[in-house]
Every structure is written in structure tokens, then in C-alpha cells.
N, CA, C and O atoms as a printed pandas DataFrame, in Angstrom:
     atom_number atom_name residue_name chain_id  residue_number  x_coord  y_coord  z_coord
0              1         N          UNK        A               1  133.696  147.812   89.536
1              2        CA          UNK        A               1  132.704  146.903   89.006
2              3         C          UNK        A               1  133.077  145.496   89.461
3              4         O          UNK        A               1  134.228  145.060   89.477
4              5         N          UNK        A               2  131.852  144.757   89.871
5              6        CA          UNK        A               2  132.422  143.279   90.449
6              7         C          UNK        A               2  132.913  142.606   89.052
7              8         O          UNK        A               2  132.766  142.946   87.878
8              9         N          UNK        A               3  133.593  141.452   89.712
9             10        CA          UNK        A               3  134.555  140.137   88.473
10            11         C          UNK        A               3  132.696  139.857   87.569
11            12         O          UNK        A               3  132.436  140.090   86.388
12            13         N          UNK        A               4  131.795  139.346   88.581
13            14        CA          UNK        A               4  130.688  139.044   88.103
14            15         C          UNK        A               4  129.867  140.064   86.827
15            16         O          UNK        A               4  129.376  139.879   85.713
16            17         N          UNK        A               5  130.047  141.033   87.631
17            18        CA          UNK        A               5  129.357  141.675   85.615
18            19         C          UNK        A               5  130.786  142.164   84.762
19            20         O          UNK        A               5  130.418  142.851   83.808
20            21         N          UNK        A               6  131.601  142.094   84.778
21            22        CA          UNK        A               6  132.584  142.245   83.993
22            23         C          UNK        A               6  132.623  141.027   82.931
23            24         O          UNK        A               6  132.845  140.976   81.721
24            25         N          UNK        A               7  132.248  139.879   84.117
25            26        CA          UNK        A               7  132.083  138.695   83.008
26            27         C          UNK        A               7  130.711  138.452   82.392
27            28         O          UNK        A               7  130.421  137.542   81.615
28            29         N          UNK        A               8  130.093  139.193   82.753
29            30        CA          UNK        A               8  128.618  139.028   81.948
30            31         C          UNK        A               8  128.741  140.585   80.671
31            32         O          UNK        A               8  127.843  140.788   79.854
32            33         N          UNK        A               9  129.842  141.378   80.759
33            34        CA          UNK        A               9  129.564  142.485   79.768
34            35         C          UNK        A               9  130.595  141.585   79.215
35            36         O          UNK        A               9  130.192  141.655   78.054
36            37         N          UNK        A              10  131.709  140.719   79.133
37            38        CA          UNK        A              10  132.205  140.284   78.339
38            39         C          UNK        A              10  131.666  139.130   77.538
39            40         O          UNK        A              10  132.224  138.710   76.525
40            41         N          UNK        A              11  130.816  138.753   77.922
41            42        CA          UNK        A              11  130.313  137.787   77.188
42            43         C          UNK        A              11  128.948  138.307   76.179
43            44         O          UNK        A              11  128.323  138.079   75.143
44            45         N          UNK        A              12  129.031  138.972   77.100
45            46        CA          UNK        A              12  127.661  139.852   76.124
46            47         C          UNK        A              12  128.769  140.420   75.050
47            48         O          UNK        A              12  128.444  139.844   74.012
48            49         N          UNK        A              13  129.703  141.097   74.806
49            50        CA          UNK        A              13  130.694  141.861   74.079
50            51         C          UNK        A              13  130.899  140.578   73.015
51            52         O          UNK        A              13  130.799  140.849   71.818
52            53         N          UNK        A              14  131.149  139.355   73.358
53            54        CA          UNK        A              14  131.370  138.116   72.929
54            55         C          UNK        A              14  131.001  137.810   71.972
55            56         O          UNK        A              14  131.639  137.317   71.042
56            57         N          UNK        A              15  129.481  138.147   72.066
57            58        CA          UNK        A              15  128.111  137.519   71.824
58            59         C          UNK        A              15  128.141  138.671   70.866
59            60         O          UNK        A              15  128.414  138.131   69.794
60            61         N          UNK        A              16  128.020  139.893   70.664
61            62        CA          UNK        A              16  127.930  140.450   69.719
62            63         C          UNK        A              16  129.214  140.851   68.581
63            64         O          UNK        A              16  128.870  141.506   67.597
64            65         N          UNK        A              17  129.756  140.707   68.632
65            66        CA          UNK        A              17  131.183  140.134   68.160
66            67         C          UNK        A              17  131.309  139.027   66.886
67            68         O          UNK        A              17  131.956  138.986   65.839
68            69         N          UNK        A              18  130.270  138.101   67.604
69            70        CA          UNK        A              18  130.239  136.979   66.775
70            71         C          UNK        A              18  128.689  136.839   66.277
71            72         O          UNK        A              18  128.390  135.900   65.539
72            73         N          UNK        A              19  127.973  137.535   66.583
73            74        CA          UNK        A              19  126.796  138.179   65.896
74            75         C          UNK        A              19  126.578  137.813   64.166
75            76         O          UNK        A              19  127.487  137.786   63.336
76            77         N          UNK        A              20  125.542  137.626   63.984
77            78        CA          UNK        A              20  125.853  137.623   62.620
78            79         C          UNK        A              20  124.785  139.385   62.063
79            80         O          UNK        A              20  123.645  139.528   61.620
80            81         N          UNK        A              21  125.568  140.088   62.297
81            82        CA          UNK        A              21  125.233  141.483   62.086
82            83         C          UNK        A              21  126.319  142.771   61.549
83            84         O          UNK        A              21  127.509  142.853   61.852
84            85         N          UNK        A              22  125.705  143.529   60.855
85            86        CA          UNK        A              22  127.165  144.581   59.904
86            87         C          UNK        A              22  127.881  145.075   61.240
87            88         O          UNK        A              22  127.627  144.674   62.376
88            89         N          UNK        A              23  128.733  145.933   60.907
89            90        CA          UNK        A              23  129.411  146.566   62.081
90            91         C          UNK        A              23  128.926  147.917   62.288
91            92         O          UNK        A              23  129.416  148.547   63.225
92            93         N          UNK        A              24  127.998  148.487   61.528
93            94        CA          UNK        A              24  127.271  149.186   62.289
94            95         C          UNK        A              24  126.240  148.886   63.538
95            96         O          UNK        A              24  126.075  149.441   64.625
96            97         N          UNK        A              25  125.605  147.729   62.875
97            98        CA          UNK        A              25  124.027  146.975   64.121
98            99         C          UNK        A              25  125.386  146.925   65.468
99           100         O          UNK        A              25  125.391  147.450   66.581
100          101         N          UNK        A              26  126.663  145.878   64.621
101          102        CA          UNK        A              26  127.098  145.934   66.102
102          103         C          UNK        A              26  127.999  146.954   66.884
103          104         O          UNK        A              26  128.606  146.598   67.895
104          105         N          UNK        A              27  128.074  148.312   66.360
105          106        CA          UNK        A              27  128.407  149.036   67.279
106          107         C          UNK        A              27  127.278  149.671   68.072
107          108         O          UNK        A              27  127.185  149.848   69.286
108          109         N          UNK        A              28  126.536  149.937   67.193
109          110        CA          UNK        A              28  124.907  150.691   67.824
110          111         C          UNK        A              28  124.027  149.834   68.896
111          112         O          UNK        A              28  123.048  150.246   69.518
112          113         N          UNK        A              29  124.795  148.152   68.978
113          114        CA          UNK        A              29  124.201  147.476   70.126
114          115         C          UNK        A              29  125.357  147.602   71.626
115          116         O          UNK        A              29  125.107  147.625   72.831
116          117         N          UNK        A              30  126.434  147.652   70.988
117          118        CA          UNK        A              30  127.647  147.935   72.213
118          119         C          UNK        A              30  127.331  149.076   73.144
119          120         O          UNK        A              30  127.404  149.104   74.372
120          121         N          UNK        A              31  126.837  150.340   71.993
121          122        CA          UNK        A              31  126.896  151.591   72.404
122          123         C          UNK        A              31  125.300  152.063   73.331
123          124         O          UNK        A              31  125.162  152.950   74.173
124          125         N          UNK        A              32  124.256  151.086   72.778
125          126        CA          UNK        A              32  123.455  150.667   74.257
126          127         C          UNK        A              32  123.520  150.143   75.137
127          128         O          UNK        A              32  123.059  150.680   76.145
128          129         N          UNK        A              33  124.032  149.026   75.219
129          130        CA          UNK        A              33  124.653  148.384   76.515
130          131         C          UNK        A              33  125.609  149.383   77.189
131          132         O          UNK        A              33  125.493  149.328   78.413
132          133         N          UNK        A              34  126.597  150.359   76.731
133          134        CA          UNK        A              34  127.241  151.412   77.187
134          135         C          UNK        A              34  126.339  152.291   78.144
135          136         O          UNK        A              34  126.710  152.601   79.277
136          137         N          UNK        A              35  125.422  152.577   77.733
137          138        CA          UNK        A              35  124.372  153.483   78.066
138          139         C          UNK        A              35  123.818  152.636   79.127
139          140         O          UNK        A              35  124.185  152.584   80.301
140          141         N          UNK        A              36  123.256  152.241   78.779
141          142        CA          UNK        A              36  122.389  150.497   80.056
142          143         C          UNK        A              36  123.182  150.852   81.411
143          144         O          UNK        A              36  122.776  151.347   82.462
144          145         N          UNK        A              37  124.350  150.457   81.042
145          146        CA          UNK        A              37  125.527  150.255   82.141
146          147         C          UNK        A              37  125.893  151.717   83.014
147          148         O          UNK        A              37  125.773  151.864   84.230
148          149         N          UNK        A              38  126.374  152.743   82.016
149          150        CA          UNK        A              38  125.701  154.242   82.621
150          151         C          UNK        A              38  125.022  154.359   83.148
151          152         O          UNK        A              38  125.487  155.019   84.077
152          153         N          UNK        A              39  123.729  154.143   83.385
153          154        CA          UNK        A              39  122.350  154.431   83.581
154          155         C          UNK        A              39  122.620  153.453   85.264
155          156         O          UNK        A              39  122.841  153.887   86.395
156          157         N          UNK        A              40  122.507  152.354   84.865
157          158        CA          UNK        A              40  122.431  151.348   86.356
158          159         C          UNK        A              40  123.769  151.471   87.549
159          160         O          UNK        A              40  123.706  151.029   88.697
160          161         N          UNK        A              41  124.987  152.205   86.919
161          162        CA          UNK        A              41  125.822  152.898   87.936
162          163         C          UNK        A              41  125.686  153.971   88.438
163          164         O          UNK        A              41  126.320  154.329   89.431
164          165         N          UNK        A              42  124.859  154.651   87.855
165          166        CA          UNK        A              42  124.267  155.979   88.002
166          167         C          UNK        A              42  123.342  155.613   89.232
167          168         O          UNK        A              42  123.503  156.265   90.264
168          169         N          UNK        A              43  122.131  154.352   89.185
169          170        CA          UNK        A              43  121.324  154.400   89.758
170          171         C          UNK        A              43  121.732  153.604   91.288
171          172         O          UNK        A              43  121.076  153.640   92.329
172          173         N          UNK        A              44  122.598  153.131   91.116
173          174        CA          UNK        A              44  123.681  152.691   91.938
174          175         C          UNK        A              44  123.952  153.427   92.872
175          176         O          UNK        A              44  123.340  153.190   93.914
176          177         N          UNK        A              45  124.799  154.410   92.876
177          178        CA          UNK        A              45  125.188  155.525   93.254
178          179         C          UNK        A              45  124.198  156.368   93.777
179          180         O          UNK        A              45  124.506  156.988   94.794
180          181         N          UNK        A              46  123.031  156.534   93.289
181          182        CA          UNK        A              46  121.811  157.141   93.799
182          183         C          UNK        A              46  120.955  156.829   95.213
183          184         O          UNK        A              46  120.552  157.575   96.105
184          185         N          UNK        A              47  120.863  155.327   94.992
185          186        CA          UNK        A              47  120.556  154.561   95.586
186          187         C          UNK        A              47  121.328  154.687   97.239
187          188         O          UNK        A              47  120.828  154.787   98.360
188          189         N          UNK        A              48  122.918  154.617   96.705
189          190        CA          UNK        A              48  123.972  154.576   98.184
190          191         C          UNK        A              48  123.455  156.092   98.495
191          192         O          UNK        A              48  123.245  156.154   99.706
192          193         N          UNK        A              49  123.203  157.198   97.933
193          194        CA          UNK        A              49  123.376  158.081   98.855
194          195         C          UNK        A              49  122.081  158.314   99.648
195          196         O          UNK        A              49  122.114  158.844  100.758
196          197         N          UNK        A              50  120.667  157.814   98.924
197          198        CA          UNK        A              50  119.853  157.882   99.349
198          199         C          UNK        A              50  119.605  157.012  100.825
199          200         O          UNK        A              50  118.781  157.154  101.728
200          201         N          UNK        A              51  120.679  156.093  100.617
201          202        CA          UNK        A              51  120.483  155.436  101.856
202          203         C          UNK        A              51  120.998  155.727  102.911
203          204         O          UNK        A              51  120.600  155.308  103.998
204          205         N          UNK        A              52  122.116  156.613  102.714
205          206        CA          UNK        A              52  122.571  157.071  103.541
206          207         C          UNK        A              52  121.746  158.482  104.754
207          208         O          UNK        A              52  121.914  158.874  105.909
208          209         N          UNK        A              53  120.911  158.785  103.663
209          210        CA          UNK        A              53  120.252  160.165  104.388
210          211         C          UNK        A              53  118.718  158.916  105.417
211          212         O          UNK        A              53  118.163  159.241  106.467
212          213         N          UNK        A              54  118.566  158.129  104.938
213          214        CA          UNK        A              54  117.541  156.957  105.579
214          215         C          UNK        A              54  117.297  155.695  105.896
215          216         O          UNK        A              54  116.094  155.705  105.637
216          217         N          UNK        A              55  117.497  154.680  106.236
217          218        CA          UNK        A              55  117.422  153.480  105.811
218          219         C          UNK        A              55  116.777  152.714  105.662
219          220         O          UNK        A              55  117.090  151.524  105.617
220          221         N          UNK        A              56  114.953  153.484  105.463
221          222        CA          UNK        A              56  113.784  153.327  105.172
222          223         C          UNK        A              56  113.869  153.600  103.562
223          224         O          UNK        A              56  112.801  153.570  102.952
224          225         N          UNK        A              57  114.992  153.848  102.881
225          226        CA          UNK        A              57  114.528  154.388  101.338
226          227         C          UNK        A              57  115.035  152.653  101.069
227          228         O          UNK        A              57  114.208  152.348  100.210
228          229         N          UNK        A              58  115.673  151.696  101.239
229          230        CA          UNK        A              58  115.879  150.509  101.035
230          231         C          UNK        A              58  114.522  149.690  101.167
231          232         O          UNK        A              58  114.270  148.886  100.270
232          233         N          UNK        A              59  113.816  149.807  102.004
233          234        CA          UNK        A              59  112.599  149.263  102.199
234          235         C          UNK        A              59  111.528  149.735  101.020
235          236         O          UNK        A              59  110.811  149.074  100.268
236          237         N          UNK        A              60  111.725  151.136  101.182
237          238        CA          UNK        A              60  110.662  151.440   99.977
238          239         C          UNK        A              60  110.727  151.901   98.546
239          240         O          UNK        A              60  109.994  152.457   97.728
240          241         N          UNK        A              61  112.242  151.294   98.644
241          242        CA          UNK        A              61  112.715  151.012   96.784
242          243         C          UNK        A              61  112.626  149.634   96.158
243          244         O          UNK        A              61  112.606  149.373   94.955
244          245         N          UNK        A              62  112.571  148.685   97.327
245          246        CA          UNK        A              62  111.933  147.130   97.286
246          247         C          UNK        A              62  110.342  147.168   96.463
247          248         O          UNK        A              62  109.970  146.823   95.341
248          249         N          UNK        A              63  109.655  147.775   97.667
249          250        CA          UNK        A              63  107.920  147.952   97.594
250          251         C          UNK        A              63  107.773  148.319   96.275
251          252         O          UNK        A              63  106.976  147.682   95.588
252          253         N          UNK        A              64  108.758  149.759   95.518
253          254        CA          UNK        A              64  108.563  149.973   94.415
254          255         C          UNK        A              64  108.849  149.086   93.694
255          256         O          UNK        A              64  108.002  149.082   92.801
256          257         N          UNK        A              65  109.954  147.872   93.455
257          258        CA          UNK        A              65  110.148  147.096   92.661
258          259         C          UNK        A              65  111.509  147.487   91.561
259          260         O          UNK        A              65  111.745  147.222   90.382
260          261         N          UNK        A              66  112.368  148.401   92.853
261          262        CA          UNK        A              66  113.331  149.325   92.414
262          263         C          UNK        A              66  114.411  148.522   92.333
263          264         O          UNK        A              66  115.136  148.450   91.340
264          265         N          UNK        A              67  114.583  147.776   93.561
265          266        CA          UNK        A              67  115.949  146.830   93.870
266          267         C          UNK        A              67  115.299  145.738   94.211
267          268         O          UNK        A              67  115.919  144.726   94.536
């Protein structure tokens, strides 16, 4: 993971931390952002292999409004 979102999940982590919310709201908001972050390494990863089989799927994951 780059320095750059490490420092944006820490500040987000930060930010809910100092939340003014029980510690349930704020685990059940950590534990989406968990998921979020799953989800967009996942699509990450999808993405590299797809590009690898074309390098027309970069062009038309743009058009979609994918990347």
C-alpha cells in the first residue's frame, strides 16, 4: 500500500477515534472502511490482470468511469 493512503486510512482512523460516537458506531465505521479498502484492492488487482491480457481494457475502464 502506498505512504499516501496509509496516511489517509490513518487519519481517517484518527478521525473516528476522536469521533464523538459509542464504540460500537465506531467500530461498525472502521469495519466499513475495512471492507471499502478490501473491495478497491481487490479491484486493483483485477484491473492489473485485466490489463495484462489487453491494453485496450485501460481505455475502456476510463470510458466506463472505472479508473
Amino acid at each position: 500500500m502506498s505512504n499516501k493512503r496509509v496516511e489517509h486510512l490513518q487519519r481517517i482512523k484518527d478521525a473516528i477515534k476522536n469521533a464523538d460516537l459509542s464504540e460500537e458506531e465506531k467500530s461498525n465505521a472502521w469495519r466499513h472502511i475495512e471492507e471499502w479498502y478490501a473491495e478497491d484492492k481487490s479491484f486493483g488487482t483485477l484491473y492489473e490482470k485485466l490489463a495484462e491480457i489487453s491494453p485496450k481494457i485501460e481505455a475502456l475502464m476510463e470510458e466506463l468511469g472505472l479508473i
